[in-house]
LUMDREN-737873 format. One record per residue (C-alpha): residue number from 0; z, x, y. Coordinates in nm, 2 decimals. Layout:
N
SITE   i      w      u      v
SITE NUM      Z      X      Y
...
This chain:
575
SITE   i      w      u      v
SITE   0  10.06 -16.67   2.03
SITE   1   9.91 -16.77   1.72
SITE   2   9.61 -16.68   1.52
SITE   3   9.37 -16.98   1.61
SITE   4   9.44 -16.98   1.98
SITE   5   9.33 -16.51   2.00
SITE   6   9.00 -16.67   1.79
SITE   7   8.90 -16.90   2.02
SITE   8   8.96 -16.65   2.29
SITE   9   8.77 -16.39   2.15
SITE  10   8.50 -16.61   2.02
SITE  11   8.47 -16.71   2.40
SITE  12   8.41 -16.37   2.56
SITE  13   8.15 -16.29   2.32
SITE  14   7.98 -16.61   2.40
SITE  15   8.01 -16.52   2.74
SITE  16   7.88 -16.17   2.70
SITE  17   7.55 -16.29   2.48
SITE  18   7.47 -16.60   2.71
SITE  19   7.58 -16.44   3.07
SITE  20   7.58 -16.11   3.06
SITE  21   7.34 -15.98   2.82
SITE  22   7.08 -16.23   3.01
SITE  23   7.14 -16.05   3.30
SITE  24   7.06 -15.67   3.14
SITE  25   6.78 -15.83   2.99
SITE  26   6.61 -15.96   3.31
SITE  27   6.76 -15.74   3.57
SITE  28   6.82 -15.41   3.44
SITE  29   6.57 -15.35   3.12
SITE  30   6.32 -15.65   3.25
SITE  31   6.20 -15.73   2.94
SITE  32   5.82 -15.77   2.91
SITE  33   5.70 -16.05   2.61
SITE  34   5.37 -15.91   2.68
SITE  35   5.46 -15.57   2.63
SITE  36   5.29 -15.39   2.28
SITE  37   5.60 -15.28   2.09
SITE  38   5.58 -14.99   1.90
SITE  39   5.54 -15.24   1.56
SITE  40   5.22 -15.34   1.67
SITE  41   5.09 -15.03   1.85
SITE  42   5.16 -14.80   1.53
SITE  43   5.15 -15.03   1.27
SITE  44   5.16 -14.86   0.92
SITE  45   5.31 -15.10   0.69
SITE  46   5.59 -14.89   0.59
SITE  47   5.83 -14.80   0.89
SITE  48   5.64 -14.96   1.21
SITE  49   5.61 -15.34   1.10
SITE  50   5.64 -15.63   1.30
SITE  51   5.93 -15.82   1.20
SITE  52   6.05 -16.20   1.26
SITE  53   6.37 -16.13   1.51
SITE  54   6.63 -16.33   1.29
SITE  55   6.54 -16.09   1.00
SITE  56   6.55 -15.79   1.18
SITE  57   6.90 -15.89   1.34
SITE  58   7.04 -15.90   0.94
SITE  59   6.85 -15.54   0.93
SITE  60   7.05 -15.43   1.28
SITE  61   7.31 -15.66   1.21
SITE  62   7.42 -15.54   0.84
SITE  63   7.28 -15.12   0.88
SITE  64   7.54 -15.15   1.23
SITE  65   7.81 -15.30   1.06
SITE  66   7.99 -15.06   0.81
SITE  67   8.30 -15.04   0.68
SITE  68   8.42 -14.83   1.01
SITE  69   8.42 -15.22   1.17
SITE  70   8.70 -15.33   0.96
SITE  71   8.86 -15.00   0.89
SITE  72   8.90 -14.87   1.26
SITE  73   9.05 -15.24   1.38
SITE  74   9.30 -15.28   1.05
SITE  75   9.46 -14.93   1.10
SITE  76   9.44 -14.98   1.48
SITE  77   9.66 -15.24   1.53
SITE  78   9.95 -15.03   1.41
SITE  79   9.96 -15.01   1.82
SITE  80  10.05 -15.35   1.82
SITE  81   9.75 -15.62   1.83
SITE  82   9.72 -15.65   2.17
SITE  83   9.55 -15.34   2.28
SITE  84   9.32 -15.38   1.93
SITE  85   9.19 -15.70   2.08
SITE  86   9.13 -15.58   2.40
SITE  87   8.94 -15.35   2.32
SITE  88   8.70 -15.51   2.06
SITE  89   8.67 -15.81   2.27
SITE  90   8.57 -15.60   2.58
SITE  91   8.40 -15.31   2.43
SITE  92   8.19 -15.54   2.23
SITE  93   8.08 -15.71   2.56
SITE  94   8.05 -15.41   2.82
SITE  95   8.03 -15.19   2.62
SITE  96   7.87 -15.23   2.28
SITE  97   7.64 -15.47   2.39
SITE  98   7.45 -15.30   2.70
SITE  99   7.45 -14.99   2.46
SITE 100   7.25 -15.11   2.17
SITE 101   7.02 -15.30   2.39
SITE 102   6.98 -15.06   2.58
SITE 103   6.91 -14.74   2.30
SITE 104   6.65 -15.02   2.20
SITE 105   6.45 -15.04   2.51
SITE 106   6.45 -14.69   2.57
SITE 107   6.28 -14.66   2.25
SITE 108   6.05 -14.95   2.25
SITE 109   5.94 -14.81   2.58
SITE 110   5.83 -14.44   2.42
SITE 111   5.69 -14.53   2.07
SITE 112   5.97 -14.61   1.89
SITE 113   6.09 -14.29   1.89
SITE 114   6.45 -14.19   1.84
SITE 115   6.76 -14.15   2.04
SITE 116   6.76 -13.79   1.93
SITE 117   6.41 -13.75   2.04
SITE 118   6.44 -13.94   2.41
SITE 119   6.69 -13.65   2.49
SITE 120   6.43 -13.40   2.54
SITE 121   6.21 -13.59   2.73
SITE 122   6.47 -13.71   2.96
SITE 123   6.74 -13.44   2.93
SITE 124   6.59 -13.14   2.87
SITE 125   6.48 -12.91   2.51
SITE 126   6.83 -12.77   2.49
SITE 127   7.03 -13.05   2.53
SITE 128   6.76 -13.20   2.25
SITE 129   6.84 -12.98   2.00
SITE 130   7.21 -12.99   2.05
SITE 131   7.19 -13.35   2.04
SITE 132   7.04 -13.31   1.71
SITE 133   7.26 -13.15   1.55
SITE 134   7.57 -13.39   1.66
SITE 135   7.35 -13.68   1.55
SITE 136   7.28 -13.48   1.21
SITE 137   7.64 -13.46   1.12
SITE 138   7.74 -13.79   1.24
SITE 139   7.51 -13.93   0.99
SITE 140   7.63 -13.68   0.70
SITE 141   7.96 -13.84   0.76
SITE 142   7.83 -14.15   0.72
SITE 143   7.67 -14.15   0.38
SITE 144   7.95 -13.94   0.25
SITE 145   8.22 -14.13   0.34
SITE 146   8.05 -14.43   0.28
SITE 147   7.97 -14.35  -0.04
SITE 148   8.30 -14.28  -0.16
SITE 149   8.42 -14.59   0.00
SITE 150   8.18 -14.81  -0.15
SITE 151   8.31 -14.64  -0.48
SITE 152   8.64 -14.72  -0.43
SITE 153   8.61 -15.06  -0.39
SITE 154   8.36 -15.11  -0.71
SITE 155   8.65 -14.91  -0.86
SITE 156   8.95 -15.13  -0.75
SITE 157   8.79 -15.46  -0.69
SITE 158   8.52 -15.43  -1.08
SITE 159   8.45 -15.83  -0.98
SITE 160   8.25 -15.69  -0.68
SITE 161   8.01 -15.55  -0.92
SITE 162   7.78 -15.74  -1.04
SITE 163   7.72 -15.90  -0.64
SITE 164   7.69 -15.58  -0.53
SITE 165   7.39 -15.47  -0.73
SITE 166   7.27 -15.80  -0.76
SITE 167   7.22 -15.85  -0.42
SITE 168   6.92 -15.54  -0.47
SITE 169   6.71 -15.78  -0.71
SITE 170   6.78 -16.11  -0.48
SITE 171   6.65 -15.89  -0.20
SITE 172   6.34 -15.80  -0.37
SITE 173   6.25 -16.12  -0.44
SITE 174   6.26 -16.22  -0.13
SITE 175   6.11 -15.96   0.04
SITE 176   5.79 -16.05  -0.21
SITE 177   5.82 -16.43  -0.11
SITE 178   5.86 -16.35   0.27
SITE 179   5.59 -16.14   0.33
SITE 180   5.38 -16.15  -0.04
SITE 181   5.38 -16.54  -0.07
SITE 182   5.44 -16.62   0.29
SITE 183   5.69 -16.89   0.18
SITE 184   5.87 -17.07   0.44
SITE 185   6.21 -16.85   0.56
SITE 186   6.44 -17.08   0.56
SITE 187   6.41 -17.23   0.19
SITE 188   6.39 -16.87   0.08
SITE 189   6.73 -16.78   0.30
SITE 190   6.90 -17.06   0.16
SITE 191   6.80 -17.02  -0.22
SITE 192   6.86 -16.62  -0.18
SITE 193   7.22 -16.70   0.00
SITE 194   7.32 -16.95  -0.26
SITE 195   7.22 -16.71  -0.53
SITE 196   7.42 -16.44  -0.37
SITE 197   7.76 -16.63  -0.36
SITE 198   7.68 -16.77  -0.71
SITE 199   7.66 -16.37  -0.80
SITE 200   8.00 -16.38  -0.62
SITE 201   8.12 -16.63  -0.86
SITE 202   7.99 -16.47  -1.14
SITE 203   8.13 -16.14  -1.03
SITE 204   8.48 -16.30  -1.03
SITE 205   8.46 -16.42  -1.38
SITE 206   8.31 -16.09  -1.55
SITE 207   8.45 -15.78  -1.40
SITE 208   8.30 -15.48  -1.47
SITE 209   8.55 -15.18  -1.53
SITE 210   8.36 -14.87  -1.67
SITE 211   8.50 -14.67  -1.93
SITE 212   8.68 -14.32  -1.86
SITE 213   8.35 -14.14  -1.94
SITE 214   8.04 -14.32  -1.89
SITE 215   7.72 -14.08  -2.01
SITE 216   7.94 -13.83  -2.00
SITE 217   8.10 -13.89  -1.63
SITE 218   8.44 -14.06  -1.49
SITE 219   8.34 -14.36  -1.33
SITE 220   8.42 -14.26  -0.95
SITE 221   8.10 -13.98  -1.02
SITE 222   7.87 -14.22  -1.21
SITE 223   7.87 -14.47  -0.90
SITE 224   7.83 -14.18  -0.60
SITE 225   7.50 -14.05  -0.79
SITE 226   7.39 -14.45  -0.86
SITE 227   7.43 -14.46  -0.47
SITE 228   7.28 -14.18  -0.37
SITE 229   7.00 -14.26  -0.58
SITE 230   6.96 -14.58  -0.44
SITE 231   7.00 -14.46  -0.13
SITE 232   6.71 -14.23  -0.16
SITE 233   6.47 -14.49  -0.30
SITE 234   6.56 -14.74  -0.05
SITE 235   6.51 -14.46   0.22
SITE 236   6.15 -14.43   0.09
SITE 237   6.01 -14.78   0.00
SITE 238   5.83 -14.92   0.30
SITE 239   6.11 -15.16   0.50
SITE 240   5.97 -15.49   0.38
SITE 241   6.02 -15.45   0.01
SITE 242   6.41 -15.36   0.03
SITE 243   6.55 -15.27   0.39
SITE 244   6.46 -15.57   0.54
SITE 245   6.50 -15.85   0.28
SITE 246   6.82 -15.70   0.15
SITE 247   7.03 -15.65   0.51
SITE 248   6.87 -16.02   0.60
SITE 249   7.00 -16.16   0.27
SITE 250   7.35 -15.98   0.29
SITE 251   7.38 -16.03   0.75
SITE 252   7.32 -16.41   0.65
SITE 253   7.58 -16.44   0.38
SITE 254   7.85 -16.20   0.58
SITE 255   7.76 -16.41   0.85
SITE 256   7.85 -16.71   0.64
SITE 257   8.18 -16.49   0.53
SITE 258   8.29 -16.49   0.84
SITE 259   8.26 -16.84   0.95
SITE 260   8.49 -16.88   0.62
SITE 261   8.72 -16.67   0.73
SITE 262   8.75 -16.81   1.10
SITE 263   8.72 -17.14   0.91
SITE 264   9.03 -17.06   0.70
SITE 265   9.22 -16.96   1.03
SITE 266   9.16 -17.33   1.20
SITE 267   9.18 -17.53   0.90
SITE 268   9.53 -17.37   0.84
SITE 269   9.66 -17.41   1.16
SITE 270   9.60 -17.76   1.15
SITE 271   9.69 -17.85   0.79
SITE 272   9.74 -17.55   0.59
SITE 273  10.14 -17.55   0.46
SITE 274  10.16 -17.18   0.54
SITE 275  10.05 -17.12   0.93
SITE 276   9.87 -16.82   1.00
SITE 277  10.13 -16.73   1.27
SITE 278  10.09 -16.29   1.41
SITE 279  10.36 -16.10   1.22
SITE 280  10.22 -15.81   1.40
SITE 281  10.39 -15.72   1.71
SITE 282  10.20 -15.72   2.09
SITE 283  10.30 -15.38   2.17
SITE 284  10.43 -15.17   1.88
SITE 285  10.76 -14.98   2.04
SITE 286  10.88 -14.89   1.67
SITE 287  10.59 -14.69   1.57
SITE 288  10.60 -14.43   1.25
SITE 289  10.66 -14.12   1.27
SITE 290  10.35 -13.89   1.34
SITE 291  10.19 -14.18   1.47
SITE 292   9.97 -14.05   1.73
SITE 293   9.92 -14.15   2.13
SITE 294   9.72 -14.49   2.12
SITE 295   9.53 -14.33   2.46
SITE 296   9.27 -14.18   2.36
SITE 297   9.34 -14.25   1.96
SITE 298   9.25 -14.60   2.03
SITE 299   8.96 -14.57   2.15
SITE 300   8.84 -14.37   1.87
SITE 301   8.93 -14.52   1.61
SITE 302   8.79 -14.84   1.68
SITE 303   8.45 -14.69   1.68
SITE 304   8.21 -14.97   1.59
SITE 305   8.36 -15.28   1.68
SITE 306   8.38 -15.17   2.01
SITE 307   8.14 -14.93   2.11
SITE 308   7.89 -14.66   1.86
SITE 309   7.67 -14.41   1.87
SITE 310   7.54 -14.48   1.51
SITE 311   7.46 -14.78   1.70
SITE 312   7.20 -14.62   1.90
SITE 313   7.08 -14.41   1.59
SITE 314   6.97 -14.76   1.43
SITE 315   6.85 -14.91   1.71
SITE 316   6.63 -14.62   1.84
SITE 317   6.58 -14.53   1.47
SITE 318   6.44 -14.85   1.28
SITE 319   6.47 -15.16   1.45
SITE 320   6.26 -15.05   1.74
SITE 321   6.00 -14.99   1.51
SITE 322   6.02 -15.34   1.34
SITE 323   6.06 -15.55   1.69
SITE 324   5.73 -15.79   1.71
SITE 325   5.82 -15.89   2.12
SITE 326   5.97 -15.67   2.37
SITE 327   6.22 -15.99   2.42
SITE 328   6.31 -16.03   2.07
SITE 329   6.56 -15.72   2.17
SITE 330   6.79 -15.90   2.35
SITE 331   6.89 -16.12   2.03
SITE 332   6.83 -15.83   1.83
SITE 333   7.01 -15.55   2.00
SITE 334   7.27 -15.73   2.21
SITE 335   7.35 -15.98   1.96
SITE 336   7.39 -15.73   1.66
SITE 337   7.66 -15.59   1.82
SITE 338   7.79 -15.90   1.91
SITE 339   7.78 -15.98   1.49
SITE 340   8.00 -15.66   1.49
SITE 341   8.28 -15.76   1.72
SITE 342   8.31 -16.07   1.51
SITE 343   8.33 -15.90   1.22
SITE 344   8.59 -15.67   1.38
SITE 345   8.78 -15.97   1.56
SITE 346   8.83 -16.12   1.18
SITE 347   8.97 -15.82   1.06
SITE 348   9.22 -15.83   1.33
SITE 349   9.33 -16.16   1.25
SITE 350   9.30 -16.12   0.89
SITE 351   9.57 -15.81   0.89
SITE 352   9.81 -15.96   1.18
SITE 353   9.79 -16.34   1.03
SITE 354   9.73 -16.30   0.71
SITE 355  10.04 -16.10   0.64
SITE 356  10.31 -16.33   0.53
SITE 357  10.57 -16.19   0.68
SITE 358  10.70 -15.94   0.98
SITE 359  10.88 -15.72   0.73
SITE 360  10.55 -15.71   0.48
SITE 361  10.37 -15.63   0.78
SITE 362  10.60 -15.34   0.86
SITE 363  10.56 -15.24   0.45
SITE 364  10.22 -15.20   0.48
SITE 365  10.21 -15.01   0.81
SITE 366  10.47 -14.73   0.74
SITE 367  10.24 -14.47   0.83
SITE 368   9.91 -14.46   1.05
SITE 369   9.62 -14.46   0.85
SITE 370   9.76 -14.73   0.64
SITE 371   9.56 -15.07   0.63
SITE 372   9.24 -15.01   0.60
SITE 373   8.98 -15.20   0.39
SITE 374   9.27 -15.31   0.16
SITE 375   9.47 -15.48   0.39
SITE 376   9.18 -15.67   0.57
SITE 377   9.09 -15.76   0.16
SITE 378   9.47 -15.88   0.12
SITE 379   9.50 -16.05   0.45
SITE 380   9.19 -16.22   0.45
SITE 381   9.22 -16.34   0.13
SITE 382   9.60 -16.51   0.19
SITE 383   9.38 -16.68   0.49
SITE 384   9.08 -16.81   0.27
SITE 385   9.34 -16.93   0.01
SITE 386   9.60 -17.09   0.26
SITE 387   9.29 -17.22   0.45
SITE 388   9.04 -17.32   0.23
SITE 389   9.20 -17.33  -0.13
SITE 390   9.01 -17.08  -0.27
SITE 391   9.17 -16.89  -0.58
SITE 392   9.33 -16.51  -0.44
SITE 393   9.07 -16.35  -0.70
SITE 394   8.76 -16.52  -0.55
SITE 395   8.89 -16.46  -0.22
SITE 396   8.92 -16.13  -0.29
SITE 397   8.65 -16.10  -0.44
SITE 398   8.44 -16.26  -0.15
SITE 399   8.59 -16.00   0.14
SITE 400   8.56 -15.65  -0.09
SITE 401   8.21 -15.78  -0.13
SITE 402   8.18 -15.86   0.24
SITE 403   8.27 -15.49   0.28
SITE 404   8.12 -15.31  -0.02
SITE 405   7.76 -15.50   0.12
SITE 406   7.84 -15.39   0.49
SITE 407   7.87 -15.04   0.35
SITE 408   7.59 -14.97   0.16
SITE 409   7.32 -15.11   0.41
SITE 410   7.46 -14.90   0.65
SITE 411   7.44 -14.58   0.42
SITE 412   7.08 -14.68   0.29
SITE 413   7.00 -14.65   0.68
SITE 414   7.21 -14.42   0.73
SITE 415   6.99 -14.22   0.44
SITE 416   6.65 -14.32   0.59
SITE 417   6.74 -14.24   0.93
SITE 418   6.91 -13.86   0.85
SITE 419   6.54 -13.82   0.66
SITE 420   6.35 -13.93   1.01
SITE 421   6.65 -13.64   1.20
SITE 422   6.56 -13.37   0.90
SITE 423   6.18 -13.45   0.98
SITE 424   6.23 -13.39   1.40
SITE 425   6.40 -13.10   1.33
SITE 426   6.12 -12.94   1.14
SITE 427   5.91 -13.05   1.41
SITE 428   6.18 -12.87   1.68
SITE 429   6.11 -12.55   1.42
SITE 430   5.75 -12.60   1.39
SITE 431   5.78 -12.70   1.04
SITE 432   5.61 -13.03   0.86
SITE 433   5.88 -13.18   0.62
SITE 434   5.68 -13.48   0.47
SITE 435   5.91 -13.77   0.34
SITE 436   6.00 -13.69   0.01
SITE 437   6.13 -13.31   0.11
SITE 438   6.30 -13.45   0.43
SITE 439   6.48 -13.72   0.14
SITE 440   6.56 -13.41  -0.08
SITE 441   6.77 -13.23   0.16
SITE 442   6.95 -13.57   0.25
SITE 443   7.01 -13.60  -0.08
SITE 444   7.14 -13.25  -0.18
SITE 445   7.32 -13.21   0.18
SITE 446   7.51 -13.55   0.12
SITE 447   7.59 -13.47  -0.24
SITE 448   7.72 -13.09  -0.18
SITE 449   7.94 -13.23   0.10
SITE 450   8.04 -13.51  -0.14
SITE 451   8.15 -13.30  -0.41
SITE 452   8.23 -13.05  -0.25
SITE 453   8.62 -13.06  -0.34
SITE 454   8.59 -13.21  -0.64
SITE 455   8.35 -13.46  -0.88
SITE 456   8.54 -13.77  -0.77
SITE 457   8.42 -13.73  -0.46
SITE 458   8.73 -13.58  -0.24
SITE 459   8.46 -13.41  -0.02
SITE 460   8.34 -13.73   0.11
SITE 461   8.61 -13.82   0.35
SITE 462   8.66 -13.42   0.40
SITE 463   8.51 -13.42   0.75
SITE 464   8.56 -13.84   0.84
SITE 465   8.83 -13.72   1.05
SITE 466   8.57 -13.63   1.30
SITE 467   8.38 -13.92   1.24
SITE 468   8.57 -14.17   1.55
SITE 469   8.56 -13.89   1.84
SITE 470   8.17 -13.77   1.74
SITE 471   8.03 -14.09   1.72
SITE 472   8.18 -14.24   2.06
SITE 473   8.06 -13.91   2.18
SITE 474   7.75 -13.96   2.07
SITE 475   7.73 -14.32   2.22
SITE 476   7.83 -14.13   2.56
SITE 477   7.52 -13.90   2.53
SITE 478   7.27 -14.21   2.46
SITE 479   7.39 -14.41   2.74
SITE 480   7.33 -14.12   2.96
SITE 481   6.93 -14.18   2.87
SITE 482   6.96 -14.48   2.95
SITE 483   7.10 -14.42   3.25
SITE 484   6.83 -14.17   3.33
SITE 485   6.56 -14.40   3.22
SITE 486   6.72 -14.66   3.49
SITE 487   6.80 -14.44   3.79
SITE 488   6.42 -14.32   3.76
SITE 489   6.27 -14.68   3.78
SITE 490   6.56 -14.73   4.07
SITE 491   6.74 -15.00   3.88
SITE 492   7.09 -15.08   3.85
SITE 493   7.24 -14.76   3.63
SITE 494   7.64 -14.88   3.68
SITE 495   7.62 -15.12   3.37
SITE 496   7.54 -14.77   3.19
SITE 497   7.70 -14.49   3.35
SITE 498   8.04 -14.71   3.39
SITE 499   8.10 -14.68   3.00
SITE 500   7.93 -14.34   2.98
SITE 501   8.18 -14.20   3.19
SITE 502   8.52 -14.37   3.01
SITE 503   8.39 -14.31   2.70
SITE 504   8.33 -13.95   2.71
SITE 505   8.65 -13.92   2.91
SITE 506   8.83 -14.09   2.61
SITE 507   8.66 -13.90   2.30
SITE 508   8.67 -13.57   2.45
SITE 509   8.98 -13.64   2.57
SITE 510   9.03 -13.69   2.16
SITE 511   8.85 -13.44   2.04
SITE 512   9.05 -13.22   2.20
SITE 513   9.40 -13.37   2.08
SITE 514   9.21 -13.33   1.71
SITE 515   9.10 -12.96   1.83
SITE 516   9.52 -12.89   1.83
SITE 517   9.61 -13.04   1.54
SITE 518   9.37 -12.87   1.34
SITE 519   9.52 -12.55   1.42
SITE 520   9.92 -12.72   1.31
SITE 521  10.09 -12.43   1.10
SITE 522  10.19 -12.69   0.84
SITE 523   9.88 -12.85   0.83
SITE 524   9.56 -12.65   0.93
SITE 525   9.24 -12.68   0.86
SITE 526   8.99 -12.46   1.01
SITE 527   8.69 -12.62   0.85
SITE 528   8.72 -12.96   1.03
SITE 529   8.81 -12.69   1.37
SITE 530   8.53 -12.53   1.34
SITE 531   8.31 -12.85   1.33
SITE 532   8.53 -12.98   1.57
SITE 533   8.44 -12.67   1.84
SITE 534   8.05 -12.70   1.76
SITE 535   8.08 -13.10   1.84
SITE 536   8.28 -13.04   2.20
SITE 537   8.05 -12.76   2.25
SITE 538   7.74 -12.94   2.18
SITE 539   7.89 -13.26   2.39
SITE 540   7.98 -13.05   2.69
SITE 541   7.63 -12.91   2.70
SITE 542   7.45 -13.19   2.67
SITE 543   7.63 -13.38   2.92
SITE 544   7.57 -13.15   3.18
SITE 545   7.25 -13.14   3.14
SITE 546   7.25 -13.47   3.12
SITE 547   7.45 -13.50   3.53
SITE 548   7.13 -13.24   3.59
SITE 549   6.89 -13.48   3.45
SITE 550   7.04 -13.78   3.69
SITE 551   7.05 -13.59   4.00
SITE 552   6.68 -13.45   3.95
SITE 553   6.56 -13.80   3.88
SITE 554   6.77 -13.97   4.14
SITE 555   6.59 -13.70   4.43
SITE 556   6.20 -13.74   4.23
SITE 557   5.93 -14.05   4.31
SITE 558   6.05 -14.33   4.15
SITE 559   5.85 -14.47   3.90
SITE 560   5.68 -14.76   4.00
SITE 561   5.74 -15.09   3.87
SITE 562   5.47 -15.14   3.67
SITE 563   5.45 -14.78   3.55
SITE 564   5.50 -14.93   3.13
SITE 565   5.22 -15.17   3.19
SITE 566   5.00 -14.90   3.31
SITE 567   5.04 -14.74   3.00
SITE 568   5.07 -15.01   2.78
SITE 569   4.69 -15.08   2.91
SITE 570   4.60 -14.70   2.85
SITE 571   4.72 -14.71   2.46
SITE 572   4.51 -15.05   2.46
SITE 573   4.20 -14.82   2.58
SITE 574   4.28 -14.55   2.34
């Protein structure tokens, strides 16, 4: 099979999924209301709760959803073979993925905005809350973390990523002043900010930047974790017009547009390129590496976003629904964001199976599992922009690490904000008041110790990402179950939530496990990441049962009547 006939397959079932399927959650199962008060308007304070024009709040979703994990999990994945990599990113994105994050929004939209991690006690129970918070708190300490140190890395080994990387802050700014300052027109201002970003791009390529050994008295590797961090924690705190918004907008348009390029490389090749993206990559891999481990439940893990993830929920429940302006809008928004992240995830695939010149290359680069990664999607995708389009290997290069260093650092800027708003609802669990700025603090501090904490060129940051696959799909398992609550209450259809609640906690505790072992191998132990692992099962175990509690009390209570949000949308209108 070649590369352009899996694209147009996959490109199909996620039309399929947005115009079919997601229709149907959104009239049958959430019922979404256009007259509904979202939480945007009902708390509206200019800084977090702002209504929000829905094709700028998808880049916001769209771009905070869409790390690096999305083209990380898939291009070490399909050392499986690409079959099952496909599978489960075209499927999981659909049944999965989808009814998730459109789902973690309505829950929230329908109680304030609030946050994933705060629904639990409502509809759970207070200890299955608090549990929940604390596998939500060190999800996202993995995140920014890791995602620091891989956003290093790539200014490190790719220096023309540079100047588009911070360049795309000022762009943002500007048009976060002429969006909602000026109240210019958004789609002169999305053009002109897009066109500016790729001519960054093209600057970038021409004038690398390559820091000296010691810069103000640092290596490089430390200079750029603190210069993200500290962005991080500004971003975090500026109201969400002024940077979150503009800036993931900016960067989900031009990914977007990075993506039609690379799908765009794929047909043009195939139809007149000299070198045919033909798969190098076996269907089924029978020859796998030694120490590779069982693709059930590995798989599944790690393709975390692309697929299906809890982080997901955290930005859905955590920011969006606090920025949606109609109850409707979250359908495009929610649905469609992750739909964004299965393309992103379905162009990795063919950029490391297709791009690859060769079987035996192919086989070079995946000697081992973990190999791949961001620099093989780079490599791959870049062979397809220049067999494709004719684009120079630098400047294609240049175009996918900035793809990915862009993808990264929205998602730890809201990755930042949204571990502030989990350090704030803890305080709140401990009767404490932890205003912004504190609540940023211990981010901050937290995120760097772990950071550092084997070394200043951030070793530490990756120290616990092994964890990262099996607590976040456990995680999405957890908020699916308040969904699933939320919908056996109001005596709607629950299967399209407890279906992949129940395979995807089978799968990643099934993993968890398999982790829990190997952490404990006499060559190799490590009884930090087992102890972390043991809280997270734990934890996950608890709250699950509680959460099988929760769905038998509110399957044997009153249902909630029908009109039961309208009721008290009309009280908060009284108030």
């Amino acid at each position: 099979m070649g590369s352009l006939v899996l694209m147009l397959i996959g490109l199909a079932m996620f039309a399929v999924g947005y115009f079919v399927y997601s229709k149907y959650l959104g009239q049958r199962v959430f019922r979404l209301d256009a007259a509904f008060k979202t939480p945007a308007h009902e708390l509206r304070d200019g800084v977090d709760y702002v209504p929000t024009n829905k094709f700028i709040l998808w880049g916001h979703h769209f771009t905070s959803v869409a790390g690096a994990a999305p083209i990380v999990g898939p291009a070490i994945a399909v050392i499986w073979g690409w079959l099952p990599a496909f599978l489960w990113v075209t499927l999981g994105t659909v049944f999965f993925a989808g009814m998730h994050d459109l789902g973690t929004l309505w829950a929230s939209l329908r109680n304030k905005g609030k946050s994933i991690g705060a629904l639990s006690g409502r509809y759970i129970g207070k200890r299955g809350a608090n549990l929940f918070l604390v596998v939500i708190f060190l999800l996202l300490l993995m995140v920014i973390a890791a995602f620091a140190v891989v956003i290093k890395n790539l200014l490190i080994s790719t220096p023309t990523a540079v100047i588009p990387t911070w360049g795309a802050i000022i762009v943002a700014l500007l048009v976060g002043v002429a969006v909602y300052r000026m109240r210019w027109p958004l789609i002169p201002v999305t053009v002109v900010g897009v066109v500016t970003l790729y001519a960054l791009i093209v600057l970038g390529d021409s004038v690398p930047v390559v820091l000296p050994e010691s810069f103000l008295g640092m290596t490089p590797a430390t200079f750029w974790i603190l210069a993200l961090f500290v962005y991080g924690a500004i971003a975090s705190l500026l109201p969400v017009w002024v940077l979150l918004q503009p800036r993931d907008y900016i960067n989900g348009v031009q990914l977007f547009v990075g993506l039609i390029l690379l799908f765009g490389s794929v047909l043009i090749a195939t139809l007149f390129g000299a070198v045919k993206p033909e798969i190098v990559a076996p269907m089924f891999n029978t020859d796998l590496p030694a120490g590779t481990p069982s693709l059930v439940p590995l798989l599944f893990v790690t393709i975390a976003c692309g697929a299906i993830s809890g982080f997901h929920g955290m930005v859905s429940s955590g920011t969006s629904s606090k920025q949606i302006d109609k109850e409707t809008d979250a359908r495009f928004v929610g649905y469609f964001g992750a739909v964004g992240e299965g393309l992103l995830s379905l162009g990795t695939i063919l950029a490391v199976i297709g791009g690859i010149q060769s079987a035996g290359e192919w086989r070079e680069i995946y000697s081992e599992f973990g190999a791949g990664g961001v620099n093989a999607f780079v490599q791959g995708g870049g062979a397809l922009m220049q067999n494709g389009l004719g684009l120079p290997a630098s400047l294609s290069a240049t175009v996918l690490a900035t793809m990915a260093v862009l993808f990264a650092a929205t998602t730890m800027d809201t990755g930042m904000r949204l571990l502030r708003f989990i350090v704030q609802e803890i305080g709140q669990t401990l009767k404490v008041r932890i205003t912004k700025i504190p609540a940023t603090l211990v981010v901050v501090v937290v995120g760097l110790g772990l950071t550092f904490s084997q070394g200043l060129g951030g070793e530490g940051g990756l120290r616990i990402w092994p964890l990262f696959g099996t607590t976040n799909q456990l995680l999405a398992s957890l908020s699916l179950s308040i969904i699933a609550v939320m919908l056996i209450r109001k005596r709607r259809n629950p299967l399209p939530a407890i279906i992949p609640l129940v395979l995807v906690f089978v799968l990643s505790f099934w993993a968890a496990l398999e982790q829990l072992v190997g952490f404990t191998a006499p060559d190799n132990a490590d009884w930090l990441l087992f102890a972390i692992d043991v809280v997270i099962i734990i934890a996950s175990v608890w709250v699950a049962v509680e959460a099988v509690l929760a769905m038998r009390r509110a399957a044997k209570a009153e249902p909630e009547p029908e009109d039961e949000d309208a009721q008290l949308a009309a009280e908060r209108e009284t108030v």
